[in-house]
C-alpha positions in Angstrom: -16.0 26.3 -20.4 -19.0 26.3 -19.1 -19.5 28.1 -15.4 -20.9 24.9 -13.6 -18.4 22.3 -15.1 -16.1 24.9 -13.8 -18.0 25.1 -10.8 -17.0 21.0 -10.5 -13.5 21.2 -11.9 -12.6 24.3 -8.6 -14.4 21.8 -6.4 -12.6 18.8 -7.1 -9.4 20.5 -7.4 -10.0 22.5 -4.5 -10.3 19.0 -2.5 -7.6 16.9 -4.1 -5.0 20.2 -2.7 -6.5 20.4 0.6 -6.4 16.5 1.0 -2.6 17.0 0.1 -2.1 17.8 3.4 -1.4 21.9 2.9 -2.7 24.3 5.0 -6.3 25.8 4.4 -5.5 29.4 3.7 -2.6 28.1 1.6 -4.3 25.9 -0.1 -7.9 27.9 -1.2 -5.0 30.7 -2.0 -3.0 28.6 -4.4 -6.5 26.9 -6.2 -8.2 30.7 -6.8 -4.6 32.0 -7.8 -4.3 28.9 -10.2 -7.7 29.5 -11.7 -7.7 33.5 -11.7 -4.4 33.1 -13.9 -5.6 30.1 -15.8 -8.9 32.0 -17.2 -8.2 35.3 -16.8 -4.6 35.8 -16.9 -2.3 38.5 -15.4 -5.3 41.1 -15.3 -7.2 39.3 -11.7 -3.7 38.3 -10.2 -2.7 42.4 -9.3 -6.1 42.2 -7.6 -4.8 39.2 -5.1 -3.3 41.0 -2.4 -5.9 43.8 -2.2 -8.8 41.1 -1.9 -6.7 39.4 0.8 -6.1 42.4 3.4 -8.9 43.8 2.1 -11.3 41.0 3.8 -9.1 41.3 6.6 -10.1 45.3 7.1 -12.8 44.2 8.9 -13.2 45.9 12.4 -15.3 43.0 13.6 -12.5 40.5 12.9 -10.6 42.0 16.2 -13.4 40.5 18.2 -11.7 36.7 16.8 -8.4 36.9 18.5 -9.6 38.7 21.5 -12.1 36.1 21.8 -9.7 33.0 21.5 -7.7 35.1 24.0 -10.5 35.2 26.5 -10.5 30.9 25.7 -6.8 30.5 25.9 -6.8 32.0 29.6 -9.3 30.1 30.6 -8.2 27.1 29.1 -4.5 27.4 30.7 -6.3 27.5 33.8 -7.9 25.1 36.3 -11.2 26.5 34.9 -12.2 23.2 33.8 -11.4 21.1 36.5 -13.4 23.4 38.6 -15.8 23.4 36.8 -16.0 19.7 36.7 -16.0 19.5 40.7 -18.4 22.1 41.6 -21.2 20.2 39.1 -19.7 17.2 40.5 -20.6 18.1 44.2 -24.0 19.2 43.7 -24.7 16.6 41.5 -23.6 13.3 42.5 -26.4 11.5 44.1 -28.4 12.2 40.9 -28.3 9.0 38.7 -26.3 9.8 35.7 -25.2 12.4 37.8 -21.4 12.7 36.7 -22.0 12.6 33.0 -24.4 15.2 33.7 -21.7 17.2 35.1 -19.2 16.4 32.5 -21.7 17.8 30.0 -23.2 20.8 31.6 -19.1 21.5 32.3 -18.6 21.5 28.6 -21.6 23.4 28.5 -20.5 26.2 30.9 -16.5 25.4 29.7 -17.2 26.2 26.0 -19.0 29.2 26.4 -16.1 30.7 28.2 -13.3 29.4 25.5 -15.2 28.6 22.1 -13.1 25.8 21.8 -14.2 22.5 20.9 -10.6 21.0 21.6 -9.6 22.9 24.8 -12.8 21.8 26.0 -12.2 18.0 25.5 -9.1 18.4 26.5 -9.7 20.5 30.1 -13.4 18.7 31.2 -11.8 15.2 30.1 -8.6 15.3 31.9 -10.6 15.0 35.0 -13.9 13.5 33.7 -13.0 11.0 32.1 -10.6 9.1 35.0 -14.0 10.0 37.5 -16.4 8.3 35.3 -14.2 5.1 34.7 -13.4 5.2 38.4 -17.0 5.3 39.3 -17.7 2.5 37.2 -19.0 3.9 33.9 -18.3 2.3 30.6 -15.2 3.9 28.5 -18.1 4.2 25.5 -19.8 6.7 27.7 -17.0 8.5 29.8 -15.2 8.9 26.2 -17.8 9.6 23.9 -19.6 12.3 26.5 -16.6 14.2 26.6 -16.2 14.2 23.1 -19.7 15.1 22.1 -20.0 17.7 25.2 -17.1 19.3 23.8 -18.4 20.2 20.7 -21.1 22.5 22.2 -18.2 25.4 22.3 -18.9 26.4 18.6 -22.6 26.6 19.1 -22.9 28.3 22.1 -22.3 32.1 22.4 -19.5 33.8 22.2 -18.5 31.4 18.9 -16.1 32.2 16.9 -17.3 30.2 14.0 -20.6 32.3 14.1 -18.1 35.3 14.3 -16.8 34.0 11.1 -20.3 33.0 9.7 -21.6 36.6 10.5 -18.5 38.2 8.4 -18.6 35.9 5.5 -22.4 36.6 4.9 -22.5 40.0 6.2 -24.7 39.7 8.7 -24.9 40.6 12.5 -22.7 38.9 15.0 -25.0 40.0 17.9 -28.2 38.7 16.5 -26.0 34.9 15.1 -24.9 34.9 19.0 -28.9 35.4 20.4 -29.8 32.3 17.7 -27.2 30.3 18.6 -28.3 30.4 22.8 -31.5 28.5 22.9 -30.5 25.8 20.6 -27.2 25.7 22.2 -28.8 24.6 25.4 -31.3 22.5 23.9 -28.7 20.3 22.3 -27.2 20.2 26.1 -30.5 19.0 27.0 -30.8 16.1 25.0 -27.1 15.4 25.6 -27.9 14.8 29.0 -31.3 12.9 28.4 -29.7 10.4 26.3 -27.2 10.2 29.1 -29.4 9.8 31.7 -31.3 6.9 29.4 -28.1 5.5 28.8 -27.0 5.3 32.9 -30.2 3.8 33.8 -30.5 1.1 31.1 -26.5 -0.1 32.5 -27.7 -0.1 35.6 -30.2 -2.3 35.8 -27.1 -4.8 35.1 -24.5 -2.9 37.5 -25.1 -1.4 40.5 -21.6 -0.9 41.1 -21.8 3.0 40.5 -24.7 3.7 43.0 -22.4 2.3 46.2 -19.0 4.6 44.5 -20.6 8.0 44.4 -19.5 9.9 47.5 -21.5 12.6 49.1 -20.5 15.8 49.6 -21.1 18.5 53.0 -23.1 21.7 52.6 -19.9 23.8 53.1 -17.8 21.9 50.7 -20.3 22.4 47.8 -20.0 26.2 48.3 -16.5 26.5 48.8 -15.6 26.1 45.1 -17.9 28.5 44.0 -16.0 31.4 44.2 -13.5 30.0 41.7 -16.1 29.0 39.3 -18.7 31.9 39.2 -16.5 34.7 38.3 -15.8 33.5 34.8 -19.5 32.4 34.3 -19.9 36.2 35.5 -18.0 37.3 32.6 -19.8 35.4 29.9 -22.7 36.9 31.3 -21.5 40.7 31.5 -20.2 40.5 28.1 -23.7 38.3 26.9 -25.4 41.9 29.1 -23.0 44.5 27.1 -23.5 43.1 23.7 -26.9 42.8 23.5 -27.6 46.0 25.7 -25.9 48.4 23.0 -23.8 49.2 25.3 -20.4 47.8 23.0 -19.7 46.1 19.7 -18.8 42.6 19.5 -14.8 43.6 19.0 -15.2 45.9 22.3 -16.6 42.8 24.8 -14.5 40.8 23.5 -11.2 43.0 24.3 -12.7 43.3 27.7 -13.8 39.6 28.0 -10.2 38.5 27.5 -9.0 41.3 29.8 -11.1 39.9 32.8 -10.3 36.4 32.1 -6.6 37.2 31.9 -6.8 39.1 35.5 -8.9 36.3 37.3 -6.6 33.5 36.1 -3.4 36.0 37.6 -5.4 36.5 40.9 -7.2 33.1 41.2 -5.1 30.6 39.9 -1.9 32.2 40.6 -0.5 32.7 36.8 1.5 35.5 37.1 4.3 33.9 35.7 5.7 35.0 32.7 6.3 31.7 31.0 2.2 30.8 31.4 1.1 33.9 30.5 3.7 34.0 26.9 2.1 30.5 26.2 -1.6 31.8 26.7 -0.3 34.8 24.0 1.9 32.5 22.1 -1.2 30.1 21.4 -3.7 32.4 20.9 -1.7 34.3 18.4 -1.0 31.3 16.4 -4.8 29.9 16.4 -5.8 33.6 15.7 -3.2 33.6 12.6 -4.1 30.4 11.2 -8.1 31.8 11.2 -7.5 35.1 9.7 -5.6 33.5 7.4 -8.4 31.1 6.2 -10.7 34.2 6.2 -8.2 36.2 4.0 -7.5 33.3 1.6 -11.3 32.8 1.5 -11.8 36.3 0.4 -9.4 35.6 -2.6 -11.5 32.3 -3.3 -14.5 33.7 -3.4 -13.5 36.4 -5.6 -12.7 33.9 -8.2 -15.9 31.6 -8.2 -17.8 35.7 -8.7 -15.5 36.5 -11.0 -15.7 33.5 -13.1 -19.2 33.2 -12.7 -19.6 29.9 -10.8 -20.7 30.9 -7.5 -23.7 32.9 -9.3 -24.1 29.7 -12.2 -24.5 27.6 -9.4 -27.0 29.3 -7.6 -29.3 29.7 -10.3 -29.0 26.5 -11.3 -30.2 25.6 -8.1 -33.1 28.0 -7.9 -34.4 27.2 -11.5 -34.5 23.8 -10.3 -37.8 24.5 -9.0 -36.3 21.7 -6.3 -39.0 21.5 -3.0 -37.0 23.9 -0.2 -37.1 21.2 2.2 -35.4 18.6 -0.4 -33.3 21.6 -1.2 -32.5 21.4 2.7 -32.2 17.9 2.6 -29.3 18.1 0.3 -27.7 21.3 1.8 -27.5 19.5 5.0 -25.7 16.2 3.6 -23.2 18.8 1.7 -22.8 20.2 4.8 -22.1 17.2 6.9 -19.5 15.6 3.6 -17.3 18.7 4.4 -17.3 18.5 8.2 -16.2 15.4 7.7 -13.0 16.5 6.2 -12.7 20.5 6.8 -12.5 22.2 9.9 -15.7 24.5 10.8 -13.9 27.5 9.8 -12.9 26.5 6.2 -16.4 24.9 5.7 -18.1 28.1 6.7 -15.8 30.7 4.9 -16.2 28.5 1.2 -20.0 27.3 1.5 -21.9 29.9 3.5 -21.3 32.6 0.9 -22.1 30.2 -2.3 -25.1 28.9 -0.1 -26.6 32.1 1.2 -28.4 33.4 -1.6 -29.9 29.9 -2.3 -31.1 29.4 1.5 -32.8 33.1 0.7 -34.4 32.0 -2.0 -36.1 29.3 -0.7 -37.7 31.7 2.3 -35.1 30.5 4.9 -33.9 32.4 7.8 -30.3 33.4 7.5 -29.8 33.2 11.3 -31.9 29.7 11.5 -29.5 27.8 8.6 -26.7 29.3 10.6 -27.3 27.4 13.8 -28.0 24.4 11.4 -24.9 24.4 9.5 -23.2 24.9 12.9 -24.5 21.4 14.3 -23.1 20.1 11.0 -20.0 20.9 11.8 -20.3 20.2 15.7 -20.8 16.3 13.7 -18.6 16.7 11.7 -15.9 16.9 14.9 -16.7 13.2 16.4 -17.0 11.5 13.0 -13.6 10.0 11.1 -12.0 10.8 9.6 -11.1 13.8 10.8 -12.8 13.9 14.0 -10.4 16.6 15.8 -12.6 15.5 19.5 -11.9 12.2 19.1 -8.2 12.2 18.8 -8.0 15.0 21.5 -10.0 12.2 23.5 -7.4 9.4 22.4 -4.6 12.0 23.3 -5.5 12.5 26.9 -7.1 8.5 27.6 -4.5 6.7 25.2 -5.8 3.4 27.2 -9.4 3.9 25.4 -8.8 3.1 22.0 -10.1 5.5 19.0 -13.0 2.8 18.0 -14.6 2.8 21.8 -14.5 6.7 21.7 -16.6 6.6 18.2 -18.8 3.9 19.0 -19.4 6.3 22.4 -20.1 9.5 20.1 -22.3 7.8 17.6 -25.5 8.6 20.0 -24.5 12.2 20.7 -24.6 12.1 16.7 -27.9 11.2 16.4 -29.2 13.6 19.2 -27.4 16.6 17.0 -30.0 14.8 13.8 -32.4 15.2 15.7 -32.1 18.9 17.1 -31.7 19.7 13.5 -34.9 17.9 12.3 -36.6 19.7 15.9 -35.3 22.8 14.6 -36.6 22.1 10.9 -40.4 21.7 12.1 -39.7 24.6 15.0 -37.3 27.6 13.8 -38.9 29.6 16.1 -35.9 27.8 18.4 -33.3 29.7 16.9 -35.0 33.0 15.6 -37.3 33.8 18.5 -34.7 35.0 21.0 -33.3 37.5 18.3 -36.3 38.7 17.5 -37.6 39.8 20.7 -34.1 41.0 21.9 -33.1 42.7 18.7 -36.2 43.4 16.4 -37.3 41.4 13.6 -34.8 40.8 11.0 -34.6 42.9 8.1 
């Protein structure tokens, strides 16, 4: 058969089993297992479990579950709420001023736990029942949470750009530095649009204006201290990485360390029961990751080895296809698969298939992986998977699922348009690692 009808045959198989409701890993496991035996017999199966543990020998990898560790502590914690209130005190004569907060708390929140849906969960639990008490709309206290939340896989430490920077083989340190300044543009335009949106409603309702309540000097500075050691953290381990003076596996294991210790001395979790969860959790998410990336390995193996990945990619780049069309279409394969797949699954099939395709056509490595990042950050407030939204719906089941959407759907289109920003200015994304790190080679 030939290698790109194959190439079509592994994809649509590959999506009718993962639609089937199976697990990820299980699932890419079982398709390049089916295929492997299918074409080239017994001969590639022996080969299985050396590819599997053998993309798992990865010292890097250790730098995953220590990093979800460092999220689930924070996460178990008031972190959030904190968070939430400190921006909330400065803040709250500014119009717009508590979606603001929300945002810049998902901001600050998913930097510390690189997780979309703890984030949502944590900032939303409180922001969502301020906003609606203040007299914002349930289309913008649901949809800025949502949105906001998905900042935690762009912003650095990420573990999807810890996955990106395996599957492609390139450096973690360098995909965090790219993945800053776009990070907090993305924030930015996040809170323009919600500052646009605050003062177009209240022209009509000036109920908001006579709700906020103000705040003394010495009660916007007495939450600091339980706020600015974990943004400390983030910024020692931000320091040690970048400053040679650790790998990304070694921060990490003291990131997690730190954030386990303040949540014991500042929040008072010294129980066991709290602290098994935060291990119990993080183990399982940690699992479930490694798994994908093991399974991937596997997957992978079997497009080489039956020459699809390397038919495909040829295919592409005798095409002759203009880069930016090329881009075009990359970008709309991209978003397809967010809409289905988790970020991790997307990133550990495409990135290695796409790679050598985005080199061809003179794109930066580090550049399309900040892109294909804000893909997925869409891809997790749009149905119909749209993990955000039904964390959203979980913790406001009085907002139904259609008001959160129709409240993401501009946060969408300011994610469009920091990829089209970043499409005519790359400079965003490559400058930072470039001046920190060197030009890359």
């Amino acid at each position: 058969m030939d290698p790109v009808t194959l190439g079509i045959l592994v994809g649509v198989v590959t999506t009718l089993v993962l639609f089937s409701g199976i697990s990820i890993g299980m699932g890419l496991l079982l398709v390049a297992i089916g295929f492997l035996y299918g074409f080239s017999g017994m001969r590639d199966l022996s080969l299985v479990p050396e590819l599997f543990f053998g993309k798992l020998d990865d010292f890097a990898l250790l730098s995953i579950p220590m990093f979800i560790l460092m999220g689930g502590a924070v996460a178990s914690s008031r972190a959030g709420g904190d968070l939430f209130e400190a921006l909330d005190r400065w803040m709250t004569r500014i119009p717009g001023g508590l979606v603001i907060s929300n945002l810049g708390a998902c901001a600050l929140f998913s930097a510390l736990s690189g997780s979309s849906p703890a984030t949502c969960a944590a900032i939303g639990k409180m922001g969502i029942p301020a906003m609606r008490e203040r007299g914002y709309s349930d289309e913008v206290a649901s949809g800025s949470i949502a949105a906001g939340g998905t900042l935690g896989i762009l912003i650095p430490p990420s573990v999807t750009m810890i996955v990106y920077g395996i599957s492609t083989e390139t450096s973690i340190g360098r995909l965090f530095l790219a993945g800053l300044v776009p990070g907090l543009m993305l924030t930015t335009l996040f809170m323009a649009w919600s500052l646009f949106s605050t003062w177009r409603h209240d022209r009509h309702s000036p109920v908001r204006a006579l709700a906020a309540r103000s705040f003394s000097w010495r009660e916007k500075f007495e939450i600091l201290p339980r706020v600015l050691p974990f943004l400390l953290i983030v910024a020692l381990v931000l320091i040690a990485l970048y400053g040679g003076i650790a790998t990304p596996s070694e921060t990490a294991a003291v990131g997690a360390l730190a954030c386990i210790l303040i949540a014991v001395v500042i929040y008072r979790m010294w129980q066991p029961g709290k602290l098994w969860a935060i291990l119990r959790d993080s183990t399982r998410e940690s699992v479930m990751i490694l798994l994908i990336v093991g399974a991937a390995g596997v997957f992978s193996y079997m497009l080489s080895s039956l020459f699809i990945a390397q038919s495909v990619a040829n295919t592409i780049i005798q095409s002759e296809m203009n880069p930016w069309m090329l881009m075009f279409y990359i970008n709309i394969f991209l978003l397809v698969c967010g809409f289905f797949l988790p970020p991790v699954a997307v990133i550990v099939m495409a990135a290695p298939i796409l790679l050598p395709v985005i080199l061809a056509a003179g794109f930066d490595p580090y550049w399309f992986a900040v892109v294909l990042t804000i893909n997925m950050e869409i891809g997790l407030i749009t149905p119909p998977v749209g993990l955000n939204l039904y964390v959203i719906n979980s913790i406001a089941p009085e907002i139904k699922l259609q008001t959160i959407l129709k409240g993401s759907i501009p946060y969408v289109g300011c994610m469009v348009l920091a990829i089209v920003i970043l499409c005519f200015f790359p400079a965003i994304a490559t400058f930072l690692p470039d001046m920190v790190m060197g030009p890359a080679r």
